[in-house]
C-alpha atoms as one frame of an Amber mdcrd trajectory, in Angstrom:
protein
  83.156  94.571  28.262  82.988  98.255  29.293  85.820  99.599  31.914  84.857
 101.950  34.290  86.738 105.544  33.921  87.543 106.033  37.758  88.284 103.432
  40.420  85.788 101.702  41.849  86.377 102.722  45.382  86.523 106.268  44.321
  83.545 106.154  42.566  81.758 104.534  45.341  82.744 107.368  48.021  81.026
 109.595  45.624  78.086 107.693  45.423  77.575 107.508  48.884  78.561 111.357
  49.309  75.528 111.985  47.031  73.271 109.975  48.789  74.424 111.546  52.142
  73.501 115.002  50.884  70.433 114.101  49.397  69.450 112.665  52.947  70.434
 115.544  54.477  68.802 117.881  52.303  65.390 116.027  53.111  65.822 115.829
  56.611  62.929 118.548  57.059  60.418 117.846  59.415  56.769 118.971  59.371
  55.576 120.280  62.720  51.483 120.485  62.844  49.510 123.380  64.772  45.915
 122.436  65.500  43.170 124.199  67.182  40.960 122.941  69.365  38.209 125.045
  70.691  40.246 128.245  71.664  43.686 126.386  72.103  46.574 125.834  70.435
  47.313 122.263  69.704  50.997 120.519  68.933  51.539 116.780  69.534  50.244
 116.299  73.021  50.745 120.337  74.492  47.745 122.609  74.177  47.343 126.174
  74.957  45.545 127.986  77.313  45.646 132.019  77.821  48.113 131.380  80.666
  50.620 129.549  79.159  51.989 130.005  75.505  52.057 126.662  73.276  55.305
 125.743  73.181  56.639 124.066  68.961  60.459 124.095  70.542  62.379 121.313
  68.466  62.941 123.416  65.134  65.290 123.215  63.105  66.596 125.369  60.069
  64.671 123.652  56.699  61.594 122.641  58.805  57.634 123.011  57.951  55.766
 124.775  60.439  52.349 124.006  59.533  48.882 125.624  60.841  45.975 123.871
  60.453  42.828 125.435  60.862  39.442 123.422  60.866  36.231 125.058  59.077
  33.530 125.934  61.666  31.644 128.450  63.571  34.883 129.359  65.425  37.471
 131.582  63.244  40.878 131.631  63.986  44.668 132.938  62.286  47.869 133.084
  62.892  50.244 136.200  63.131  53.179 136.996  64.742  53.431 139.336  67.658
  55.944 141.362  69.937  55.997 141.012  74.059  56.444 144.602  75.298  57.259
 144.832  78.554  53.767 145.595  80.965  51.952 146.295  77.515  49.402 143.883
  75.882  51.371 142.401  72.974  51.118 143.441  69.543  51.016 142.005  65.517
  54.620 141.940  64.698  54.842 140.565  60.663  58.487 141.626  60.138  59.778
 137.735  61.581  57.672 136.165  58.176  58.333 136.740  54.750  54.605 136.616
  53.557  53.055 136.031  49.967  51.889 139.667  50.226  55.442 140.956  50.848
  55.807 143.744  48.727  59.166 144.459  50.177  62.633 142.327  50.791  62.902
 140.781  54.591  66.463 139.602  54.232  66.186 138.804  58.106  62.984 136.996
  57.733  63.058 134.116  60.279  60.287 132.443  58.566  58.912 132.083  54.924
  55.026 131.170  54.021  55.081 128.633  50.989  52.709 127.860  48.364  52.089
 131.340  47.222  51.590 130.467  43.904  49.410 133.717  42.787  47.290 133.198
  46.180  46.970 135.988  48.872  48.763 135.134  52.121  46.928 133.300  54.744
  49.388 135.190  57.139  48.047 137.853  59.770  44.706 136.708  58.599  41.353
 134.454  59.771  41.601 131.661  57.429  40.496 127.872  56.863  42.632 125.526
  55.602  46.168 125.527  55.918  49.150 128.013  56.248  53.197 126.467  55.549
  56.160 128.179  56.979  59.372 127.500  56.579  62.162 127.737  58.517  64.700
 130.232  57.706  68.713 130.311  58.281  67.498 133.693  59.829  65.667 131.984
  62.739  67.501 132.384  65.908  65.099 133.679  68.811  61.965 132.415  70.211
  59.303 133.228  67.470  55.594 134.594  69.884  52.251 134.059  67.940  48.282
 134.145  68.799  45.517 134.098  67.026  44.377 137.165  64.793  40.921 136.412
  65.950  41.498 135.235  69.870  44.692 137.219  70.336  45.815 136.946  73.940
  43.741 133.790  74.530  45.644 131.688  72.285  49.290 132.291  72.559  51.938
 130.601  71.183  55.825 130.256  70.315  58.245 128.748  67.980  61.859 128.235
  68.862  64.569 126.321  67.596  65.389 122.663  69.231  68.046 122.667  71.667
């Protein structure tokens, strides 16, 4: 019979340590953006031009996920700045695209599967476009459609 190198009970805690990180590593939800007509869709919210859609239980690791239906509609997602009286404006620097030619340590998102493929950021697109969640994510996040602009606003913040 074989004898075990370390304790039992020690070699449990570390087996349970492992699967409590491993857990915790996949603990990443996936939050889904529709569209519907020109709205915003997320769970049971929708835009409208007066009031911003509102993905506001993220967390650090998570999938932000747009979905965009083929059709005779077009829409995209890009981020934008608020300025204060002015119309608001494309703002890329919070995303870290597949484009990105340049670092964005501060990035407070990160498109995935890039895989040789042009981004799907900034742009009208059909399909789907993944985000991630960066450490760098700490204030609200505004979006609208490249396409619809004001009439489909958006924002992503982290959960309370």
């Amino acid at each position: 019979m074989r004898t075990l190198s370390m304790p039992l009970p020690i070699a449990s805690i570390i087996v349970g340590a492992t699967l409590a990180f491993a857990g915790a590593a996949s603990a990443a939800d996936t939050h889904v953006i529709g569209v519907q007509g020109l709205a915003w869709t997320y769970k049971d919210k929708k835009s409208t031009a007066s009031t911003p859609l509102a993905v506001d239980d993220l967390k650090v690791g998570d999938i932000v996920e747009v979905q965009i239906p083929s059709g005779p509609v077009h829409h995209g997602f890009v981020t934008i700045k608020r300025t204060d009286g002015g119309p608001p404006a494309e703002d890329k620097s919070p995303v870290l695209a597949c484009d990105d030619t340049t670092a964005k340590p501060n990035a407070a998102l990160r498109e995935l599967d890039c895989n040789g493929t042009t981004s799907k950021f900034g742009v009208g697109f059909t399909g789907s476009l993944r985000l991630e969640v960066t450490d760098k994510f700490k204030d609200p996040v505004d979006f609208f459609c490249v396409v619809h602009k004001g009439l489909m606003p958006g924002v992503l913040k982290l959960a309370p």
